[in-house]
N, CA, C and O atoms as CSV, one atom per row, in Angstrom:
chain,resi,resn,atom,element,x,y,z
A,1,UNK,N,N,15.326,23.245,12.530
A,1,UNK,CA,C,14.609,23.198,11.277
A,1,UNK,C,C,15.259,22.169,10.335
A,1,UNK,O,O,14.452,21.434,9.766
A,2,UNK,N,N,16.551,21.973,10.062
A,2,UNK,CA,C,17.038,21.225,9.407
A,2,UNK,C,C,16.731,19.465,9.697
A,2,UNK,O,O,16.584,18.515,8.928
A,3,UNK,N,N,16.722,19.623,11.468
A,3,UNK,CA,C,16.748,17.699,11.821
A,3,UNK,C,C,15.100,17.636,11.482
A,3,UNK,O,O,14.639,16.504,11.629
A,4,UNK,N,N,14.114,18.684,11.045
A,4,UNK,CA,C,12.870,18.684,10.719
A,4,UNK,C,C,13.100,18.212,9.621
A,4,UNK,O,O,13.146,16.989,9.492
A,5,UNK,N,N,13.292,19.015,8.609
A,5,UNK,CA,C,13.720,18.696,7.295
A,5,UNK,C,C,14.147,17.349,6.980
A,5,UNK,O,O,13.400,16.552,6.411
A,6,UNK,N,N,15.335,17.074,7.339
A,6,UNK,CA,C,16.129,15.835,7.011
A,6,UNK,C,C,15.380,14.484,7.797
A,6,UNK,O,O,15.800,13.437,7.306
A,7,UNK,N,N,14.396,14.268,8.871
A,7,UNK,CA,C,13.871,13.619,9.163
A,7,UNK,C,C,12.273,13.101,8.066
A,7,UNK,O,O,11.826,11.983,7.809
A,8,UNK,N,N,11.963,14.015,7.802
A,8,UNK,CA,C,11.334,14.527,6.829
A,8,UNK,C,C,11.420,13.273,4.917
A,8,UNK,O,O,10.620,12.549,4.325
A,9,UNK,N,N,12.682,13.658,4.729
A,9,UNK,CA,C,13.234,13.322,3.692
A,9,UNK,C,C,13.901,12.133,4.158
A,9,UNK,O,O,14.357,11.581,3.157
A,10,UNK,N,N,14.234,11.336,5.401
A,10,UNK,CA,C,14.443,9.796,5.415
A,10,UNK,C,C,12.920,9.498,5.075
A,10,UNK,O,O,12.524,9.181,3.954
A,11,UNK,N,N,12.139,9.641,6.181
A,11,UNK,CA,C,10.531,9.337,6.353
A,11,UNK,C,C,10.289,8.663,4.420
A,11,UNK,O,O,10.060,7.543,3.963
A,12,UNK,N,N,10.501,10.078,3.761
A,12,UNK,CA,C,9.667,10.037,2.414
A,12,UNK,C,C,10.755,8.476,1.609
A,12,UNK,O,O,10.246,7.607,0.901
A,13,UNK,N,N,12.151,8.529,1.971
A,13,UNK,CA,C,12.851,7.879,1.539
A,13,UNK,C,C,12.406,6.202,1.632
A,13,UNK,O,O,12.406,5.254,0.847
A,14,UNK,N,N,12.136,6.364,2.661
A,14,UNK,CA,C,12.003,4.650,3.815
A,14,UNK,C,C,10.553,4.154,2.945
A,14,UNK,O,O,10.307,2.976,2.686
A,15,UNK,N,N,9.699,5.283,2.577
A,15,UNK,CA,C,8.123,4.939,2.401
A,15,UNK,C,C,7.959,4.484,1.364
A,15,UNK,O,O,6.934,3.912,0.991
A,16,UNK,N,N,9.668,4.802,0.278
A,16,UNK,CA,C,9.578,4.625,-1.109
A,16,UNK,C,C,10.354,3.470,-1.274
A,16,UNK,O,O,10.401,2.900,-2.364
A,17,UNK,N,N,10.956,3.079,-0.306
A,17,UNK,CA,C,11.552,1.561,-0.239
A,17,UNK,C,C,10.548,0.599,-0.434
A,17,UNK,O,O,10.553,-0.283,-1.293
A,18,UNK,N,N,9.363,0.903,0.731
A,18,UNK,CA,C,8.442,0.124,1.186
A,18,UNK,C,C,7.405,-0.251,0.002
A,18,UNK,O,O,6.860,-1.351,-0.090
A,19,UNK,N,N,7.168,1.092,-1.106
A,19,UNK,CA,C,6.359,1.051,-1.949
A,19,UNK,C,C,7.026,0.518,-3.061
A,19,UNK,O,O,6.205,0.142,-3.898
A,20,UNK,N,N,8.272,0.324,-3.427
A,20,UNK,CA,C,9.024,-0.481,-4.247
A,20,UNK,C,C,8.942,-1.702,-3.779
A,20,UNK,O,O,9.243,-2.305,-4.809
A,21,UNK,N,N,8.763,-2.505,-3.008
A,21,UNK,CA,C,9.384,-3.364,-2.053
A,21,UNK,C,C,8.256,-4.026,-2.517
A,21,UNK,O,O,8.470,-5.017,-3.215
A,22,UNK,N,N,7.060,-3.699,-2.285
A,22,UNK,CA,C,5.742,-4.195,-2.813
A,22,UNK,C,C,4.902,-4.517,-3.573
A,22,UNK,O,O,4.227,-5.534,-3.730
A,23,UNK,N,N,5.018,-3.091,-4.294
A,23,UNK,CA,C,4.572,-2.478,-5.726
A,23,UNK,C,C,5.110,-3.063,-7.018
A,23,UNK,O,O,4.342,-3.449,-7.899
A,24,UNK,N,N,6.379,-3.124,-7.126
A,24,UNK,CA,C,7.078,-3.726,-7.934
A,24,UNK,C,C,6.957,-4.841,-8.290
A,24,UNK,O,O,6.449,-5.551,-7.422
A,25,UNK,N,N,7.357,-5.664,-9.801
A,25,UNK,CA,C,7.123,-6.306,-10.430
A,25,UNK,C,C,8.489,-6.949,-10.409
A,25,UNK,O,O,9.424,-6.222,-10.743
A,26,UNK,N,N,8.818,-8.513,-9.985
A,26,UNK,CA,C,10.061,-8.391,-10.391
A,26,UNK,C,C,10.613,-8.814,-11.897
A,26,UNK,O,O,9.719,-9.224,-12.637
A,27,UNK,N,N,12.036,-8.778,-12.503
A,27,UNK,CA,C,11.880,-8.307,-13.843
A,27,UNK,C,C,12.074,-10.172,-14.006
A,27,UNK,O,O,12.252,-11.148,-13.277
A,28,UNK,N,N,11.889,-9.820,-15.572
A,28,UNK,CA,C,11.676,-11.350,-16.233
A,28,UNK,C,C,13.107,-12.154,-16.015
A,28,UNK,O,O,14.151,-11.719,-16.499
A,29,UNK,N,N,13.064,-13.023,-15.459
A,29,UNK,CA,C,15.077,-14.089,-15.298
A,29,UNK,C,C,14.373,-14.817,-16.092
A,29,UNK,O,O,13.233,-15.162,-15.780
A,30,UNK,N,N,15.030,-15.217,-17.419
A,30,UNK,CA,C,15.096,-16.821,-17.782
A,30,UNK,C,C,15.792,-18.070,-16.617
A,30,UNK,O,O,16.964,-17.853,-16.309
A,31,UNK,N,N,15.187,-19.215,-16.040
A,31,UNK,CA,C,15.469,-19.792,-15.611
A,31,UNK,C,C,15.002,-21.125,-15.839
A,31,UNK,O,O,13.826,-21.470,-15.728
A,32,UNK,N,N,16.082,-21.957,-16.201
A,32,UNK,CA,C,15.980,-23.506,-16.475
A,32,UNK,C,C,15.388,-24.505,-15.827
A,32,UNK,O,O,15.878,-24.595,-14.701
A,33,UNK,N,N,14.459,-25.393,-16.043
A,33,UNK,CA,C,13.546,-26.115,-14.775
A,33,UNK,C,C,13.022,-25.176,-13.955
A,33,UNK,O,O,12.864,-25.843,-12.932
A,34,UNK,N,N,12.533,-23.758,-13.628
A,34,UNK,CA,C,12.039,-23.615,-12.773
A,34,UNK,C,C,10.708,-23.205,-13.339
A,34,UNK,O,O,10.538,-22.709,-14.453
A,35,UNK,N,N,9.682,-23.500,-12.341
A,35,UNK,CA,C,8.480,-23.460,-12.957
A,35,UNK,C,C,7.664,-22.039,-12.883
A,35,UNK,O,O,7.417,-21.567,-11.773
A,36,UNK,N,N,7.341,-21.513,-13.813
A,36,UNK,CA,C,6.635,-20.226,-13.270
A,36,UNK,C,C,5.280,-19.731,-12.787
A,36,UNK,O,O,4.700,-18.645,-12.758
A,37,UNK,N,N,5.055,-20.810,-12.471
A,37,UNK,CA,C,3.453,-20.881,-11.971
A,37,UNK,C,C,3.234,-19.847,-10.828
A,37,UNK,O,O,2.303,-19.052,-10.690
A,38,UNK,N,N,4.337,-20.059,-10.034
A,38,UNK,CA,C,4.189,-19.129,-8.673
A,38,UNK,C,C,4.402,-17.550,-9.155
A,38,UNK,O,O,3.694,-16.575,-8.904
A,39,UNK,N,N,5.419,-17.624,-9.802
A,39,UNK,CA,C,5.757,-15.881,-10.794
A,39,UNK,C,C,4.542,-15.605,-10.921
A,39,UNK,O,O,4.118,-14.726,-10.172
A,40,UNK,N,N,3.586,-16.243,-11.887
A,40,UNK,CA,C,2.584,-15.921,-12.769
A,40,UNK,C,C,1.366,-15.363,-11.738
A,40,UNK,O,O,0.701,-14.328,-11.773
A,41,UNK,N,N,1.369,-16.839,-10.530
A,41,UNK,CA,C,0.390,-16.408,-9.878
A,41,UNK,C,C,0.224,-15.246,-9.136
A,41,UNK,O,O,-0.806,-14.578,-9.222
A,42,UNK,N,N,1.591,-14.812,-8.076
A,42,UNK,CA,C,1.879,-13.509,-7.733
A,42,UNK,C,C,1.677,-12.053,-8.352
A,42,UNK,O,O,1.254,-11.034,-7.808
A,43,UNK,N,N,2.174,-12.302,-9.849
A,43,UNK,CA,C,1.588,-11.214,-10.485
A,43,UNK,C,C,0.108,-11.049,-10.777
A,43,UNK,O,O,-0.277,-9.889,-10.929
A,44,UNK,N,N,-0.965,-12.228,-10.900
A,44,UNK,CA,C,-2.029,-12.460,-10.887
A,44,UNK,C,C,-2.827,-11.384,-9.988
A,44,UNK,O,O,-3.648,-10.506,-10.253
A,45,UNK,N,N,-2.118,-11.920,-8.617
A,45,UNK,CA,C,-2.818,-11.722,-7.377
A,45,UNK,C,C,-2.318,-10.168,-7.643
A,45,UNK,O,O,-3.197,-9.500,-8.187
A,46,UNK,N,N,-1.377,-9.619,-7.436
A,46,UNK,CA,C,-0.792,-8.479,-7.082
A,46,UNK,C,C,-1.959,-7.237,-8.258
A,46,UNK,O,O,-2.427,-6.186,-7.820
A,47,UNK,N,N,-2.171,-7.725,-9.647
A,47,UNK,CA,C,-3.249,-7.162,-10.409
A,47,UNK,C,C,-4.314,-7.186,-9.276
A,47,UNK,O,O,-4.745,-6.144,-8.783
A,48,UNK,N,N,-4.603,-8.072,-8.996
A,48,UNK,CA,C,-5.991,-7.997,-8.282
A,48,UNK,C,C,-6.357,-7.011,-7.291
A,48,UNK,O,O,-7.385,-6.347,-7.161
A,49,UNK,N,N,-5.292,-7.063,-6.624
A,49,UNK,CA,C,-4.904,-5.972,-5.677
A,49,UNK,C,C,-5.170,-4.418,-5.583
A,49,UNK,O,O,-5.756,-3.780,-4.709
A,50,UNK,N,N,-4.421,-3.912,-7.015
A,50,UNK,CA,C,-4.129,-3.164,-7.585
A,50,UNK,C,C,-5.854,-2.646,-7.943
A,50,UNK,O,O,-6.499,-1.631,-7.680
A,51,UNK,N,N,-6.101,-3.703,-8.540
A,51,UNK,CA,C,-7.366,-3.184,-8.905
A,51,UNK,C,C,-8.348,-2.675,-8.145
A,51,UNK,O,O,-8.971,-1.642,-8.391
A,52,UNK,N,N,-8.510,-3.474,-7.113
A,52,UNK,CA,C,-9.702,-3.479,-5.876
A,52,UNK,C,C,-9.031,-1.980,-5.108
A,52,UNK,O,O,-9.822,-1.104,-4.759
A,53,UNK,N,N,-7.859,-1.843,-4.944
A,53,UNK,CA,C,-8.035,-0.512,-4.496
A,53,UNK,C,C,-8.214,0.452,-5.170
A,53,UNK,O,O,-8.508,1.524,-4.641
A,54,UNK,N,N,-8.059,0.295,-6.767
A,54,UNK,CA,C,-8.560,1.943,-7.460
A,54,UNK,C,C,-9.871,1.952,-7.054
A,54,UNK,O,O,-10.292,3.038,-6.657
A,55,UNK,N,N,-10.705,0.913,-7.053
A,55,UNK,CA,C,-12.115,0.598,-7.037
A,55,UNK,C,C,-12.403,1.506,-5.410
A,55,UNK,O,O,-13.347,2.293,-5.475
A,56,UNK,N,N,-11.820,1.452,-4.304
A,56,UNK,CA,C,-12.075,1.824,-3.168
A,56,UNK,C,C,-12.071,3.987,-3.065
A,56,UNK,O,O,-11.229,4.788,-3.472
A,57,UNK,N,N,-13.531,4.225,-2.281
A,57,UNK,CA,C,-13.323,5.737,-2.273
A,57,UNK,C,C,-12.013,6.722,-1.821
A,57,UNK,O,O,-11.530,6.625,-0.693
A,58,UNK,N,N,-11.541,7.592,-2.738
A,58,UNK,CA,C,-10.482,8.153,-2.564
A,58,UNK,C,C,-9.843,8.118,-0.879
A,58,UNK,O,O,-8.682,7.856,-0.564
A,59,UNK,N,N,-11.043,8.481,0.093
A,59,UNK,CA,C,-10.558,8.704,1.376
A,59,UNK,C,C,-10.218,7.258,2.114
A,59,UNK,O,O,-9.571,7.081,3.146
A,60,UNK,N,N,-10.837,6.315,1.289
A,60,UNK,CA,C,-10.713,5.169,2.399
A,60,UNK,C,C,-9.215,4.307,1.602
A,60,UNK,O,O,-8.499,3.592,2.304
A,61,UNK,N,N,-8.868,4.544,-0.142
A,61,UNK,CA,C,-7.528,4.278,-0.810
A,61,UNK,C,C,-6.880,5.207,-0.204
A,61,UNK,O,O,-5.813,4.593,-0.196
A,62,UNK,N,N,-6.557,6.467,0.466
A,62,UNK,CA,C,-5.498,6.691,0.993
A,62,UNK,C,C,-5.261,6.244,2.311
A,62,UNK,O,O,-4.135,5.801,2.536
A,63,UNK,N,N,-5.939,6.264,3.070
A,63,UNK,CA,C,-5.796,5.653,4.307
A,63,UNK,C,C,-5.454,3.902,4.048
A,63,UNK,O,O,-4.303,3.652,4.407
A,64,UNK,N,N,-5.866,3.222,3.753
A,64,UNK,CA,C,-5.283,1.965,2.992
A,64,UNK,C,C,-3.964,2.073,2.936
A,64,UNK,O,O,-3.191,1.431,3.646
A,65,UNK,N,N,-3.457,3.383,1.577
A,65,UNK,CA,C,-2.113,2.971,1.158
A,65,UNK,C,C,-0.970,3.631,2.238
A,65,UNK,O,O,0.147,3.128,2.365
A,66,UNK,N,N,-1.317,4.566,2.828
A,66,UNK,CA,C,-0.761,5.427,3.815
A,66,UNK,C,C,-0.231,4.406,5.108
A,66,UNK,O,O,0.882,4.401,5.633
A,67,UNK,N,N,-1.135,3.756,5.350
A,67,UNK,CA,C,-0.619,2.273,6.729
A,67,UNK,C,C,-0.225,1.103,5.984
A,67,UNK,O,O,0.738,0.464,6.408
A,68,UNK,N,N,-0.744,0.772,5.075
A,68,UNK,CA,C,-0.574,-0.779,4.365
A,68,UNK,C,C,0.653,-0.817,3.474
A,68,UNK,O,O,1.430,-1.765,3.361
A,69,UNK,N,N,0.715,0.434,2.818
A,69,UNK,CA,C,1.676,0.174,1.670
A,69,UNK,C,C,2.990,1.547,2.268
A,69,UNK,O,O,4.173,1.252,2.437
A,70,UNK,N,N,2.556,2.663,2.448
A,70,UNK,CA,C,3.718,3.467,2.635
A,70,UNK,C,C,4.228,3.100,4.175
A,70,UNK,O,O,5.182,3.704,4.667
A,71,UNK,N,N,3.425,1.932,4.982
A,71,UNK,CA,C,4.096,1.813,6.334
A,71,UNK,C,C,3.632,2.883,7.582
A,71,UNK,O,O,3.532,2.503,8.749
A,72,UNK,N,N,3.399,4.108,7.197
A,72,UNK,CA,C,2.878,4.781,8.485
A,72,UNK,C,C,2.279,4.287,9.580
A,72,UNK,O,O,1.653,3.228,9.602
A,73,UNK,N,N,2.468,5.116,10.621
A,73,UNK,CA,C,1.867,4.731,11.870
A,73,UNK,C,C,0.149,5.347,11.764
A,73,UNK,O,O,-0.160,6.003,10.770
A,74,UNK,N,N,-0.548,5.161,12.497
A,74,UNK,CA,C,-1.934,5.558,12.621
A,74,UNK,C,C,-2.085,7.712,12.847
A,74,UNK,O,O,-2.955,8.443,12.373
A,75,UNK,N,N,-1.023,8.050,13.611
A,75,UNK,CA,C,-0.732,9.067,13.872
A,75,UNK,C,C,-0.267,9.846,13.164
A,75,UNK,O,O,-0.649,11.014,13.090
A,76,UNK,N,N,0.964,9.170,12.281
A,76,UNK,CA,C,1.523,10.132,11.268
A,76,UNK,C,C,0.211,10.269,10.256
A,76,UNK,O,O,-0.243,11.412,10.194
A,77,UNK,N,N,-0.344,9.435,9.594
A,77,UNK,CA,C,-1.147,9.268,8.445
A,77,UNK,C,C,-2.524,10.065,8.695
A,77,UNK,O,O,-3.213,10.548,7.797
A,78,UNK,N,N,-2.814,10.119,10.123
A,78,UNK,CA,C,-3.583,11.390,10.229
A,78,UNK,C,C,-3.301,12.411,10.166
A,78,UNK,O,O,-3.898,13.082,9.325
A,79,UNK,N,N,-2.304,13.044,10.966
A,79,UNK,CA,C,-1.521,14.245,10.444
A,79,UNK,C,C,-1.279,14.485,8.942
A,79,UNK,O,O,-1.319,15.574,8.370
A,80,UNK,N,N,-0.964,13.018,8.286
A,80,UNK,CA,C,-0.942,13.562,6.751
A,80,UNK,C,C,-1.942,14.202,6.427
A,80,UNK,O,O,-1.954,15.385,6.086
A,81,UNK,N,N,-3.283,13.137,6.545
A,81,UNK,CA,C,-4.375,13.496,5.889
A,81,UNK,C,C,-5.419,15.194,6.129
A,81,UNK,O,O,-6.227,15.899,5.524
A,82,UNK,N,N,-4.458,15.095,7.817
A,82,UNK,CA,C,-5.216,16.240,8.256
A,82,UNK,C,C,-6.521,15.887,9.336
A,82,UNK,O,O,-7.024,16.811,9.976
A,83,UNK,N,N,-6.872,14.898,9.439
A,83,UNK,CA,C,-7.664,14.663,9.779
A,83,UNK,C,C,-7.620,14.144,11.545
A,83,UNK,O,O,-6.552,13.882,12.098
A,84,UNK,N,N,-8.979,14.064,12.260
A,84,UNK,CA,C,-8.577,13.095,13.765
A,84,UNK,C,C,-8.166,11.580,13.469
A,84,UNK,O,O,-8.174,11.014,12.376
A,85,UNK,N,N,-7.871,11.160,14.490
A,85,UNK,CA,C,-7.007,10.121,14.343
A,85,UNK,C,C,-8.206,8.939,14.640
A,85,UNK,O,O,-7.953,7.772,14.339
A,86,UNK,N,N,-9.787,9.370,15.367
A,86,UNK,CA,C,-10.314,8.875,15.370
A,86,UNK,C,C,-11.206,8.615,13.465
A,86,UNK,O,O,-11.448,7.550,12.899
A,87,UNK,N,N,-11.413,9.749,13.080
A,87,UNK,CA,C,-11.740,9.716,11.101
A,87,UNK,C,C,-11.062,8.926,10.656
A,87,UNK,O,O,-11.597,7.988,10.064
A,88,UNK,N,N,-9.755,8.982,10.752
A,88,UNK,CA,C,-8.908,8.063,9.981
A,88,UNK,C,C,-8.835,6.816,10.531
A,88,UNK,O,O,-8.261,5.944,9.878
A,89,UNK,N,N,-9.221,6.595,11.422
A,89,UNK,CA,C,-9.189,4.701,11.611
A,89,UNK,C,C,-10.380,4.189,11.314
A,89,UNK,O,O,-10.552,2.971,11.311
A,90,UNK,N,N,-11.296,5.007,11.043
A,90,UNK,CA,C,-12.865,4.918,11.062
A,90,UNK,C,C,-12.519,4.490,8.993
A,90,UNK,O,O,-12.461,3.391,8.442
A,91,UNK,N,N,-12.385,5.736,8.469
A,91,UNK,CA,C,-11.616,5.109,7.366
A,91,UNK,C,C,-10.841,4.294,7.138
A,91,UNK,O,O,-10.966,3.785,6.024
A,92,UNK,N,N,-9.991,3.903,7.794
A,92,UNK,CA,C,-9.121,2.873,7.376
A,92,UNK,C,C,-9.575,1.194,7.976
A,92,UNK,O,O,-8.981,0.206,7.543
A,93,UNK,N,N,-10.333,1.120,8.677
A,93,UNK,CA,C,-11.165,0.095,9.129
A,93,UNK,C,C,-12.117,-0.187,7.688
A,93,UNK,O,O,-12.093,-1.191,6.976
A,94,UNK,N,N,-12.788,0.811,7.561
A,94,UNK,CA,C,-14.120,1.010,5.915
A,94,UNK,C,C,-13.148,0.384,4.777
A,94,UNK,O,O,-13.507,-0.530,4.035
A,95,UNK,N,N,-11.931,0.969,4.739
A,95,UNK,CA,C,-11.273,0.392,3.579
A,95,UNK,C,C,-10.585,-0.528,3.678
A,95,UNK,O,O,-9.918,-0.570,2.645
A,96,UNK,N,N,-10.317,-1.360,4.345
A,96,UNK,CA,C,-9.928,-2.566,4.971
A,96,UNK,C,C,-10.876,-3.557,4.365
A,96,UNK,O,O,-10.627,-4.289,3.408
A,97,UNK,N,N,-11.590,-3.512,4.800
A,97,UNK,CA,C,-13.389,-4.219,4.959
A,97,UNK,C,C,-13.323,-3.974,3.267
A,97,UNK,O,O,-12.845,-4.910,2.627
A,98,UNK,N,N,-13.628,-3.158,2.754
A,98,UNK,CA,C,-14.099,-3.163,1.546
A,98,UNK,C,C,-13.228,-3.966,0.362
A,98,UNK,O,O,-13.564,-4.583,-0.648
A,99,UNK,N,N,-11.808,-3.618,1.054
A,99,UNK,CA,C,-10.931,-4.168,-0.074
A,99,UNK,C,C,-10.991,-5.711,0.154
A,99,UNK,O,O,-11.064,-6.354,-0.893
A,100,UNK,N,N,-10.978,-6.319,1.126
A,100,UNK,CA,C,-11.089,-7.373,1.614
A,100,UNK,C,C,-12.401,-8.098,0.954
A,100,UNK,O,O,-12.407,-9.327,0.876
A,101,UNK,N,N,-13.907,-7.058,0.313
A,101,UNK,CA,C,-14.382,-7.953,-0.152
A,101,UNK,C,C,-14.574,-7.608,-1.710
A,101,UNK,O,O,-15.540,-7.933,-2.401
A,102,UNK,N,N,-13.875,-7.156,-1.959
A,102,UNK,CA,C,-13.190,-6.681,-3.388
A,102,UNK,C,C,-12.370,-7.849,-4.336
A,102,UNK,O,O,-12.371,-8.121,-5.537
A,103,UNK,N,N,-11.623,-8.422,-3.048
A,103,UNK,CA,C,-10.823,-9.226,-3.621
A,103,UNK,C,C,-11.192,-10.543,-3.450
A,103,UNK,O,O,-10.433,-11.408,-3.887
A,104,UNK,N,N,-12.478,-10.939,-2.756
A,104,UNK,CA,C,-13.429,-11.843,-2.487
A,104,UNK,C,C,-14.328,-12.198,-3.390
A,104,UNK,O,O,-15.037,-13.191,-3.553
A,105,UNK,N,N,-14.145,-11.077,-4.012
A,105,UNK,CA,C,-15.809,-11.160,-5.307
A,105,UNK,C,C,-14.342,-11.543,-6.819
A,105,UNK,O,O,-14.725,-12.296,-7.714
A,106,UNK,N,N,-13.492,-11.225,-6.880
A,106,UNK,CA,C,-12.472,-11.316,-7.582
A,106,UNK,C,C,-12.143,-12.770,-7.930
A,106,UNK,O,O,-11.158,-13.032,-8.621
């Protein structure tokens, strides 16, 4: 029960790396000659992002963030959701597709 547990609590640990890793903004450096166009644009894009998936139906934004952003495998993220593993790729294919033209119309 415990290597359950403690496997458990890396899993959640690793997922929150991944969602920092991504999610995150990095913080403002003053820097001399360097140009911030690319900063600016990244954060640009990364809004955009952000946006197009609130925009996406609850079932097809978790399946999205569950493989894309927290890293899961296809297997675990069904088990999260509860669901077959065939639903959830069926969803996560739908929200793929959608976000993809989300950020197309953007």
């Amino acid at each position: 029960m415990f290597q359950i547990l403690r496997r458990i609590w890396i899993d959640d640990r690793r997922a929150a790396a991944r969602t920092a890793q991504v999610l995150t903004e990095e913080p403002e450096v003053e820097r001399v000659g360097v140009d911030p166009r690319p900063q600016l644009e990244a954060r640009r894009e990364l809004s955009q992002v952000r946006r197009a998936l609130a925009r996406l139906p609850d079932e097809q934004r978790e399946a999205v963030s569950l493989v894309l952003i927290e890293g899961y495998g296809y297997d675990e993220a069904a088990q999260i959701t509860g669901v077959p593993i065939g639903t959830f790729s069926s969803r996560l294919v739908r929200g793929r597709r959608a976000l993809l033209a989300l950020l197309d119309e953007a």
